[in-house]
ROGU-761956 format. One line per field, with one value per residue: residue in one letter; residue number from 1; x, y, z of N, C-alpha, C in turn. Coordinates in steps of 0.1 Angstrom, whole numbers, padded with zeros to 4 digits. Layout:
<pts>
residuo: c(a,...)
num: c(NUM,...)
n_x: c(X,...)
n_y: c(Y,...)
n_z: c(Z,...)
ca_x: c(X,...)
ca_y: c(Y,...)
ca_z: c(Z,...)
c_x: c(X,...)
c_y: c(Y,...)
c_z: c(Z,...)
</pts>
This chain:
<pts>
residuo: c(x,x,x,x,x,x,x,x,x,x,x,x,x,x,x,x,x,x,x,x,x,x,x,x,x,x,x,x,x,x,x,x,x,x,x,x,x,x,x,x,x,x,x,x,x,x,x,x,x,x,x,x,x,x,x,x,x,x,x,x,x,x,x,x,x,x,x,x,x,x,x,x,x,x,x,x,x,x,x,x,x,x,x,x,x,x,x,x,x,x,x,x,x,x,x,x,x,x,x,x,x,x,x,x,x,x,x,x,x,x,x,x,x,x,x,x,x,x,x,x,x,x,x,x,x,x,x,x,x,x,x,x,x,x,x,x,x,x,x,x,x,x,x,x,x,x,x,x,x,x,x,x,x,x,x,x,x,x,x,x,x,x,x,x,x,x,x,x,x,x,x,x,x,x,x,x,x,x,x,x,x,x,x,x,x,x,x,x,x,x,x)
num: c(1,2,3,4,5,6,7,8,9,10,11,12,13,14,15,16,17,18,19,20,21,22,23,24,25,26,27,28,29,30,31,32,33,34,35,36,37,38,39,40,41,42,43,44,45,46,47,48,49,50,51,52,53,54,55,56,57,58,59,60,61,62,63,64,65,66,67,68,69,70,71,72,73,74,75,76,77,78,79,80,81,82,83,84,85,86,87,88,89,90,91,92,93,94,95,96,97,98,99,100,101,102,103,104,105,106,107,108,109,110,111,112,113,114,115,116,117,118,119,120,121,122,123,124,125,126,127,128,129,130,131,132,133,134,135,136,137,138,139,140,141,142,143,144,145,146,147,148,149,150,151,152,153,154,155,156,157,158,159,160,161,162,163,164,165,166,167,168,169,170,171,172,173,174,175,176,177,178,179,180,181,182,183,184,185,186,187,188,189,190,191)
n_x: c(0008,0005,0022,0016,0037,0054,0057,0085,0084,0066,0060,0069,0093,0111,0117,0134,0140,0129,0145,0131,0118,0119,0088,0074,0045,0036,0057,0072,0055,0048,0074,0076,0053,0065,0087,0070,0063,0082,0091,0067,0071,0097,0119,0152,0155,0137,0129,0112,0105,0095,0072,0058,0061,0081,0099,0128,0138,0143,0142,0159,0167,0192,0197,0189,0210,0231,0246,0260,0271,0289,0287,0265,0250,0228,0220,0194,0180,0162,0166,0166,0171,0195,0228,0256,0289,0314,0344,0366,0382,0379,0353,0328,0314,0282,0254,0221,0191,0154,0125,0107,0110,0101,0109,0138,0170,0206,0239,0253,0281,0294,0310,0328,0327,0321,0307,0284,0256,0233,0199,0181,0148,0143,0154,0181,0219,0244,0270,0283,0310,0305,0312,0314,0289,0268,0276,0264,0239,0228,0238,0222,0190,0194,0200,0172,0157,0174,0160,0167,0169,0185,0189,0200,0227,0237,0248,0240,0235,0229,0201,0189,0188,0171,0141,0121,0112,0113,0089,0069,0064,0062,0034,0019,0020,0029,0033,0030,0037,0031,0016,0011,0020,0011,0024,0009,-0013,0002,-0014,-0024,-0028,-0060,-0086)
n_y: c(-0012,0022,0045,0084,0107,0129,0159,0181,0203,0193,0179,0153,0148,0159,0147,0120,0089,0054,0028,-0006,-0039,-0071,-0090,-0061,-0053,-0064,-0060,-0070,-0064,-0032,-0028,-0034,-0019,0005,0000,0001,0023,0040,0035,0046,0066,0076,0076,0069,0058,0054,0066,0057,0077,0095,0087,0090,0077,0077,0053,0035,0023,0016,0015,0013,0012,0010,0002,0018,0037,0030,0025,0050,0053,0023,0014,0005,-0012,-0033,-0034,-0036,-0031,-0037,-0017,-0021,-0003,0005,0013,0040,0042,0064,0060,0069,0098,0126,0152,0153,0170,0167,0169,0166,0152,0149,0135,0144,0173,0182,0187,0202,0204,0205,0207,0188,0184,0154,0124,0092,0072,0048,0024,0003,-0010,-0026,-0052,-0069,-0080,-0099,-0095,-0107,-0097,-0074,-0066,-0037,-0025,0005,0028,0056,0065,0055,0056,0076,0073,0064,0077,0096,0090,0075,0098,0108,0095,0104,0131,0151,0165,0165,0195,0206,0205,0221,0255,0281,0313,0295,0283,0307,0314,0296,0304,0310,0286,0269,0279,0276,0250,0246,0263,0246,0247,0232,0209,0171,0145,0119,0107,0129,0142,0174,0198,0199,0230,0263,0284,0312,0338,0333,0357)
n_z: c(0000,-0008,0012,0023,0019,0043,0048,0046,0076,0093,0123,0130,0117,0129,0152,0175,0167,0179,0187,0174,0185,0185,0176,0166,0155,0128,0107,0084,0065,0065,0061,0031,0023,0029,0010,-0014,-0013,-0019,-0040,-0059,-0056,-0066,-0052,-0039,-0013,0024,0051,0087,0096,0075,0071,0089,0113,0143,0142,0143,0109,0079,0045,0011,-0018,-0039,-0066,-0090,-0093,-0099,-0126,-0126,-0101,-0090,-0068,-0060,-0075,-0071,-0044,-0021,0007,0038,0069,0099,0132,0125,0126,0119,0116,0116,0093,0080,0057,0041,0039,0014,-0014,-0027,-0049,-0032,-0025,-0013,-0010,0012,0007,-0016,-0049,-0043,-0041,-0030,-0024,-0003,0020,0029,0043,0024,0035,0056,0090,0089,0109,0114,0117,0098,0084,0100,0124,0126,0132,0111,0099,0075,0054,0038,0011,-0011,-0031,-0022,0005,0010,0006,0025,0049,0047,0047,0075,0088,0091,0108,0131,0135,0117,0087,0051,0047,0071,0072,0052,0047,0063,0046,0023,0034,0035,0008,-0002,0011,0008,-0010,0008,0023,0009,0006,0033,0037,0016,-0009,-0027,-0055,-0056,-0071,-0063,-0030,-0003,0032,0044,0069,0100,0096,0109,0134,0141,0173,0189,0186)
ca_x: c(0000,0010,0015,0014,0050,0052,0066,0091,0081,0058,0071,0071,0105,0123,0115,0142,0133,0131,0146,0122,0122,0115,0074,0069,0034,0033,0071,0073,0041,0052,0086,0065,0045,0075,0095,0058,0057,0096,0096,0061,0076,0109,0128,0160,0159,0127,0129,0100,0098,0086,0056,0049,0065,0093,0108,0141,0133,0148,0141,0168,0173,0202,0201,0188,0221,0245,0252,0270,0280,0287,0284,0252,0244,0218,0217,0185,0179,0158,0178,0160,0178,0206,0238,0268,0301,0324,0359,0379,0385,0374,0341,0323,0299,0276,0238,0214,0177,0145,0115,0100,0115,0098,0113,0145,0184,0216,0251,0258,0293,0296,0321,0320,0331,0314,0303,0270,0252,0219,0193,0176,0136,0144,0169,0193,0222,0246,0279,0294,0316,0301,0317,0310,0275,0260,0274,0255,0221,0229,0240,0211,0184,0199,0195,0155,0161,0180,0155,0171,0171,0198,0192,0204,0241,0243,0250,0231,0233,0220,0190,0180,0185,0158,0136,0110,0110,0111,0077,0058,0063,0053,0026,0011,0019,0036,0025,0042,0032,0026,0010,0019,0014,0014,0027,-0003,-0009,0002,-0028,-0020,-0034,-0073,-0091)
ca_y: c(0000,0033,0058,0096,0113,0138,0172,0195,0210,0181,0175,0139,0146,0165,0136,0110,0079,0050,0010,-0012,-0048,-0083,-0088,-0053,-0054,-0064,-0051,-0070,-0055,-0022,-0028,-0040,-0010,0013,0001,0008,0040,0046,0033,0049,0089,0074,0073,0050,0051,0061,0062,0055,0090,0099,0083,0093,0067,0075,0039,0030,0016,0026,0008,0015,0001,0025,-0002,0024,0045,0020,0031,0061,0050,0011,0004,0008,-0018,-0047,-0029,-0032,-0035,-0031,-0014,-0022,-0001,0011,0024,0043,0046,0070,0055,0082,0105,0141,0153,0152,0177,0162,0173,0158,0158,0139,0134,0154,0186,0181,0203,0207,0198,0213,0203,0185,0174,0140,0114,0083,0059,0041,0013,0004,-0021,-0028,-0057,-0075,-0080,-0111,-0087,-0109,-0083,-0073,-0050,-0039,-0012,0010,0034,0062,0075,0047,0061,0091,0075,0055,0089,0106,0082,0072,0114,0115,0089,0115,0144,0153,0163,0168,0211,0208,0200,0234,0270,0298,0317,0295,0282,0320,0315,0284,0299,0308,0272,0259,0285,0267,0233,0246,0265,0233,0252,0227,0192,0161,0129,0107,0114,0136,0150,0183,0197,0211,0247,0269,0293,0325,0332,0340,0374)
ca_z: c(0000,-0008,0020,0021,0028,0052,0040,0055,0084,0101,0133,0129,0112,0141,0164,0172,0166,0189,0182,0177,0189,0180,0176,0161,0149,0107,0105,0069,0059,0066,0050,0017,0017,0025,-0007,-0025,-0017,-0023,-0058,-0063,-0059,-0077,-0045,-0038,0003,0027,0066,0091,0098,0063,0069,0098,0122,0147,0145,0138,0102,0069,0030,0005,-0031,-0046,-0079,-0100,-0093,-0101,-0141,-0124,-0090,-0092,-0055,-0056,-0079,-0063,-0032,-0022,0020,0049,0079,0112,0139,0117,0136,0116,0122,0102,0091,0072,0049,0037,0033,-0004,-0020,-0040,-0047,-0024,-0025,-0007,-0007,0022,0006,-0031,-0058,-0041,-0043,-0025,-0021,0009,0026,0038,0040,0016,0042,0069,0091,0088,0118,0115,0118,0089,0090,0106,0135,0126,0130,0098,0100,0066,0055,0027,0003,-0022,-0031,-0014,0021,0015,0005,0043,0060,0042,0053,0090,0092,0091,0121,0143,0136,0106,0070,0046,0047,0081,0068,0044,0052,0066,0035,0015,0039,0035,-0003,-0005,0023,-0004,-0012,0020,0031,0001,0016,0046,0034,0011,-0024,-0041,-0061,-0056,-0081,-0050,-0015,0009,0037,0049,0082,0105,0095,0123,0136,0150,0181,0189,0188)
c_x: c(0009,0008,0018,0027,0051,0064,0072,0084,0070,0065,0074,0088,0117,0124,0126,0139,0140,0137,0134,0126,0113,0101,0070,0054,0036,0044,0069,0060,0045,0065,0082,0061,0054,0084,0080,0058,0070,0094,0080,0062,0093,0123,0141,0158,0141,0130,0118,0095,0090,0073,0053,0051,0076,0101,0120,0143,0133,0147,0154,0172,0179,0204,0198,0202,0233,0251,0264,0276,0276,0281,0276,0238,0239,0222,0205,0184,0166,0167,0166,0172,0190,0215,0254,0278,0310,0339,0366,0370,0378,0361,0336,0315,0294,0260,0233,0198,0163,0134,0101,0107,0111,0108,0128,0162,0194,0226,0251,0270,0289,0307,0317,0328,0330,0313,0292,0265,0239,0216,0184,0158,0134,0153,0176,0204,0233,0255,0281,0300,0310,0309,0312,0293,0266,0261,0268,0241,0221,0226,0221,0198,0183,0196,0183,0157,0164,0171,0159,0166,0181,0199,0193,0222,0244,0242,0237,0225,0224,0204,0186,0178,0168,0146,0125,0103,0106,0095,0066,0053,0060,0039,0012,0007,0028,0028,0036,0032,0030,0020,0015,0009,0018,0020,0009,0001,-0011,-0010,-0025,-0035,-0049,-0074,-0102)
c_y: c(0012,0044,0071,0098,0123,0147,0178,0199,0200,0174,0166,0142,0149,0155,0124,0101,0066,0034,0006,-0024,-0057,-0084,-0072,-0056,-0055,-0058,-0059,-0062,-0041,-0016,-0028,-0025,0000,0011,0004,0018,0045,0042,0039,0071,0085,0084,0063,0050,0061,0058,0067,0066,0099,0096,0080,0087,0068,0067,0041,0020,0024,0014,0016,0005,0015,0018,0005,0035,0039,0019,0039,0057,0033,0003,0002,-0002,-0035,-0043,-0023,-0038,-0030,-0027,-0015,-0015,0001,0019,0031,0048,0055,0068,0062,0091,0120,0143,0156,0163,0172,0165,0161,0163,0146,0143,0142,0168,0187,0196,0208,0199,0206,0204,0200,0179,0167,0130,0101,0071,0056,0033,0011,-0011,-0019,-0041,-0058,-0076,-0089,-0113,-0095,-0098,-0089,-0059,-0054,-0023,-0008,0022,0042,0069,0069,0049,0069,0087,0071,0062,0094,0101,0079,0087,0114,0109,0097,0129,0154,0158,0169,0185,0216,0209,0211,0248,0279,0305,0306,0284,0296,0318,0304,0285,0302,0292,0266,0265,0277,0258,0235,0251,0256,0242,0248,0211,0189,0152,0122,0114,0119,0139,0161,0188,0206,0224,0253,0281,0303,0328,0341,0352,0373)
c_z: c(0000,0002,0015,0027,0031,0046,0051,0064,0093,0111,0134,0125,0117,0150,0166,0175,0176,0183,0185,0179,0182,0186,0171,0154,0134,0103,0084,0065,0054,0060,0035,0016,0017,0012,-0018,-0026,-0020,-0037,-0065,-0065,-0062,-0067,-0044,-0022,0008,0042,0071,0094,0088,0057,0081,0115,0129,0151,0135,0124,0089,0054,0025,-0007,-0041,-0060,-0091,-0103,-0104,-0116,-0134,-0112,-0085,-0082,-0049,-0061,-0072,-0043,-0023,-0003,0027,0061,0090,0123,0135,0124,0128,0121,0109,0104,0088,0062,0047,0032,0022,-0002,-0029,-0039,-0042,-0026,-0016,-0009,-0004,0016,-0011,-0036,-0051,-0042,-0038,-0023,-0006,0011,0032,0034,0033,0020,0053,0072,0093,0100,0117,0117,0103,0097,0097,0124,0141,0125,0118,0101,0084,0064,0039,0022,-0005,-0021,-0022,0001,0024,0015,0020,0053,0060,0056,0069,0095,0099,0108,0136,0140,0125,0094,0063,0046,0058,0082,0057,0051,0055,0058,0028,0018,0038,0016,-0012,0004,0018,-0003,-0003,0026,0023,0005,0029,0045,0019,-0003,-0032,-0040,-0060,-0065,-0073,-0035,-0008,0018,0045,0063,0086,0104,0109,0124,0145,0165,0179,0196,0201)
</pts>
């Protein structure tokens, strides 16, 4: 089933999310319908908070990347309680974009080398080390988790330059091709 993804500014997405444990209610289900609704707004990764859910619980199939960044090809997971660690090297710029922020894209630094621990839908657990574009969809993703989104990782300046953009999506004046949902409109106070 297809759900509705929650836009910019919907507190659900500041919230940091909690592990979930063995017996979760319909967890495959929920994983199932989370890759529906990722490959139905022509997503590669979606975390629980984008639909509305402060669990620890992240989809990700980066195999449509993998022409341009290899390591990405048949990389298709569920992350249950996803934990990274960062290994080395210098941080990257490379455009970033999601979801919950329709219509938008910015350079973000991140490093393109981590360790990734998570749990399978099965919370069997699962270390590996990841590399390249694929650490960013990981970082990206693992973000929403901690309260996050990737226009929390660029400058000052140019959060004033997109803040147009960003009032839209708060104010529910833009189209997305798949469901969303809004944040509650704020209401000044009574007369």
């Amino acid at each position: 089933m297809k759900l509705p993804v929650y836009l910019y500014g919907h507190p659900v997405l500041r919230n940091i999310s909690t592990d979930i444990e063995p017996g979760y209610p319909d967890l495959k289900k929920l994983v199932a319908d989370m890759f529906e609704t990722m490959y139905a707004s022509e997503g590669v990764g979606l975390a629980a908070p984008q639909i509305g859910r402060n669990d620890r619980i992240v989809v990700i199939d980066a195999s449509p990347l993998a022409e341009n960044f290899p390591e990405c090809d048949g990389w298709k997971k569920a992350l249950i309680n996803p934990r990274i660690e960062v290994l080395d090297g210098d941080p990257v710029s490379r455009s970033e974009g999601c979801l919950s922020l329709p219509g938008l894209s910015e350079d973000v630094k991140r490093v393109e080398h981590i360790r990734l621990s998570y749990l399978d839908e099965d919370f069997q657990p699962h270390e590996e080390e990841i590399e390249g574009f694929l650490a960013r969809i990981v970082q990206h993703e693992c973000d929403h988790l901690e309260g996050k989104v990737y226009i929390d990782h660029i400058s000052l300046i140019r959060k004033q330059l997109i803040k147009s953009k960003l009032n839209n999506i708060l104010s529910a004046k833009v189209r997305c091709d798949y469901p969303v949902k809004f944040a509650p409109q704020r209401r000044g106070p009574r007369k």
